[in-house]
N, C-alpha and C positions, 0 to 999 in steps of 0.2 A: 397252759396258755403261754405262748412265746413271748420273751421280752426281749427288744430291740434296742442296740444302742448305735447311733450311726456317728460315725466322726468324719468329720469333710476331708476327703482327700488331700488336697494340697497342705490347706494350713495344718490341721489334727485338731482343731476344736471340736466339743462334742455340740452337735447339730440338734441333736435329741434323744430323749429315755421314755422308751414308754410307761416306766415304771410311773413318772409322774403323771400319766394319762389312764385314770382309771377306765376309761370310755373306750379305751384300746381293746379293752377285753369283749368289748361286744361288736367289733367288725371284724372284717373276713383275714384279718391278724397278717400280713403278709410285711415283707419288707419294704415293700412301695408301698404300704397303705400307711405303713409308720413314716417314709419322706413326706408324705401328703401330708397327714397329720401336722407333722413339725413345721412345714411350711405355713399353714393354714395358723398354729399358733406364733410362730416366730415372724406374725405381720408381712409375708412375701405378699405383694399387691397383684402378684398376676397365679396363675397354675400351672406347674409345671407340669410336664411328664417325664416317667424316668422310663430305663431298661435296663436289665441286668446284663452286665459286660464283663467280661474277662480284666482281673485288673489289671494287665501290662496292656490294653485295651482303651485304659481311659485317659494316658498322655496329658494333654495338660487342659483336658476337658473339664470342668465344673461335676464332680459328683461325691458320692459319698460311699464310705467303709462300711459295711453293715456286723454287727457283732452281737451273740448271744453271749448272755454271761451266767455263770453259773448259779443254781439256787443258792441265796441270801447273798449273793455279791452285794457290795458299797461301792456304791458310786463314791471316786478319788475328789475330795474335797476342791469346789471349782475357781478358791481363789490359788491356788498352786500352779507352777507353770506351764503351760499347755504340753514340753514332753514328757514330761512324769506324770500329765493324769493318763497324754493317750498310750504310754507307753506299758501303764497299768490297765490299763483296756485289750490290749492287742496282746498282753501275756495270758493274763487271766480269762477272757473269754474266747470262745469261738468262731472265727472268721465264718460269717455265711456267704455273703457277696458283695460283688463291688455293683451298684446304682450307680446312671448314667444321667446327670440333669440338662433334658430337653427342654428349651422353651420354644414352645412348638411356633410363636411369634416370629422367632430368628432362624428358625430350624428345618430343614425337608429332611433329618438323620432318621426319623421314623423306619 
């Protein structure tokens, strides 16, 4: 089963782990189902939609780094500073893609 770590582009905070989402293993596992997810936990009041974009693509658009990391990685302790945790993310795991965060309220980029 895939596990996802997404860190938001611009700042490097981590957005979300699916690893804390046991419920992750029983949807259709993809890396927009893990931004849903995170949104849906992390109190977002509206639904976004995302798309997978080239990341010299997402400019100074709102979206996020998508990363697999490898069997038994640790997640980098979250009171440490935000570049030593994403910078242990982006060595250690595997870049999948860059997500595009559409709110389709603002948006005709569909």
């Amino acid at each position: 089963m895939p596990r996802y770590i997404l860190l938001h582009a611009f700042y490097g905070y981590v957005w979300g782990d699916t690893a804390e989402f046991p419920e992750f293993q029983n949807t259709a596992q993809t890396p927009i189902d893990a931004a849903i997810l995170f949104d849906r936990h992390n109190g977002e009041d509206r639904f976004y939609e995302y798309k997978v974009i080239a990341r010299r693509d997402l400019d100074d658009n709102e979206g996020f780094l998508v990363y697999e990391p490898p069997p038994g990685f640790q997640m980098p302790p979250m009171k440490g500073f935000l570049s030593v945790i994403s910078e242990t993310i982006t060595r250690r795991c595997r870049y999948v893609c860059t997500l595009l965060r559409i709110d389709p309220e603002e948006s005709d980029d569909l």
